[in-house]
N, C-alpha and C positions, 0 to 999 in steps of 0.2 A: 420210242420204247426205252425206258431205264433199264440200265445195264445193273448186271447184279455183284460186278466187280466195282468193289470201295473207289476211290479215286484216289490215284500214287500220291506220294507225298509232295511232289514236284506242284501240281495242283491245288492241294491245300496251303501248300507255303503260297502260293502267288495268288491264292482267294484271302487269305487271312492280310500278306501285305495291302492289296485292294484296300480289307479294309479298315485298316491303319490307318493308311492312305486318306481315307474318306472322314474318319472320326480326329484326324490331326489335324484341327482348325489353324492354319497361318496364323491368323490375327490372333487366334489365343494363344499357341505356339510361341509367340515373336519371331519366327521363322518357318523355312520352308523345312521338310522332314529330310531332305536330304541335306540341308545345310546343316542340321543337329548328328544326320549321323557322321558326316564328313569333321566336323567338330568332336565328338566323339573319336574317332580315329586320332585327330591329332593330338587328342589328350589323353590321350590311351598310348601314344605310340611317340610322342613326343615332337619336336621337330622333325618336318618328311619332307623330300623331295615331292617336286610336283608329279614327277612322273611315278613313282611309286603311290600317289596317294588317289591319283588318277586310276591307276591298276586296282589297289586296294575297293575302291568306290564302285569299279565298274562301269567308267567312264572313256571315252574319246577325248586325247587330247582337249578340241575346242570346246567341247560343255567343261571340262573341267577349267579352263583357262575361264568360262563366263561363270561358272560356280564361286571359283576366288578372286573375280573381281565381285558379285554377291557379296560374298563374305566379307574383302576388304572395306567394301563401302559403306557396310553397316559397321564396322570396327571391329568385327570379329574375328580377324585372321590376319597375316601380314605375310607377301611373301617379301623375298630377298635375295640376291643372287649367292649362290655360294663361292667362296673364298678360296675354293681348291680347286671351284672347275665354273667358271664366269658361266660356263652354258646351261647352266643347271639353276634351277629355282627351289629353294628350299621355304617351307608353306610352316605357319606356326599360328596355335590360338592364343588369341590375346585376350588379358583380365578381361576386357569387356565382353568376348567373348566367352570366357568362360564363365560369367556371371547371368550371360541370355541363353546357355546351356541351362546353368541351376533353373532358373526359372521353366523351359521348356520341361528338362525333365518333372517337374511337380507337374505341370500341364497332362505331361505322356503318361504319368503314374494315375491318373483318371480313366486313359482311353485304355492303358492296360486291363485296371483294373472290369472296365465294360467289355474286353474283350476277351480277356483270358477269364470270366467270370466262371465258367464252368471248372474250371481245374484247380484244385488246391495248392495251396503255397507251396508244399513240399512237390508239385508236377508242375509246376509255375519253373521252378527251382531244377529241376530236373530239364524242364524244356529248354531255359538258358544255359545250362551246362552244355547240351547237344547240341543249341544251333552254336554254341562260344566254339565248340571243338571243330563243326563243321568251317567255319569260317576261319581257324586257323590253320587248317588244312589249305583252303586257298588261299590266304596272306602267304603262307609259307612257297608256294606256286608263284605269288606274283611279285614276291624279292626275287625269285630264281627269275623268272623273263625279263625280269629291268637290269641286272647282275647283282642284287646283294641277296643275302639270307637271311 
């Protein structure tokens, strides 16, 4: 029997990731959807430590440790030990990287466009504001648990 209560928004976000998920072809892509947004982050945010960007992604140490070797092997990333503290790995995209970004994004601006089809630009526009805001809420959370802000 259907419930006559709408479904929380918790539900809609992880039906709509689905299917993201499902219309972000790899192959057309040239990558995997989480290597574009982990790429995303690092161009957004500049050079990161691995642990911070491991937090940021929503990752276990070891997928993120096999995520950037992904990334490196395709030439999209590079990490490097940091300079001030040997234990730390500090993660960066590099031009070729950020050139197989440009291209994915024109890819994702199709499955956008098939996905978000019902909403107009101006609630297209609005929906990126609120999830940007929701998501710096928990960026701001997981500089506080690794120690920066």
């Amino acid at each position: 029997m259907a419930s006559d209560r709408p479904l929380e928004s918790m539900a809609l976000l992880a039906r709509l990731s689905r299917l993201v998920y499902r219309r972000a072809d790899e192959a057309l892509l040239g990558m995997r959807i989480k290597e574009y947004t982990s790429l995303i982050y690092l161009r957004d945010h500049g050079e990161s430590s691995q642990q911070l960007l491991a937090e940021a992604m929503h990752l276990d140490a070891n997928n993120c440790v096999l995520l950037l070797n992904d990334l490196e092997t395709q030439g999209f990333a590079e990490r490097h030990r940091d300079p001030r503290d040997r234990r730390r790995h500090l993660v960066s995209i590099t031009a070729s990287g950020a050139v197989a970004m440009k291209h994915a994004e024109r890819y994702l601006s199709t499955v956008e466009d098939e996905v978000l089809a019902a909403l107009t630009a101006e609630e297209r526009a609005t929906l990126h504001q609120l999830l940007a805001r929701a998501l710096e809420g928990d960026q701001a959370a997981a500089g506080k648990r690794v120690g920066r802000s």
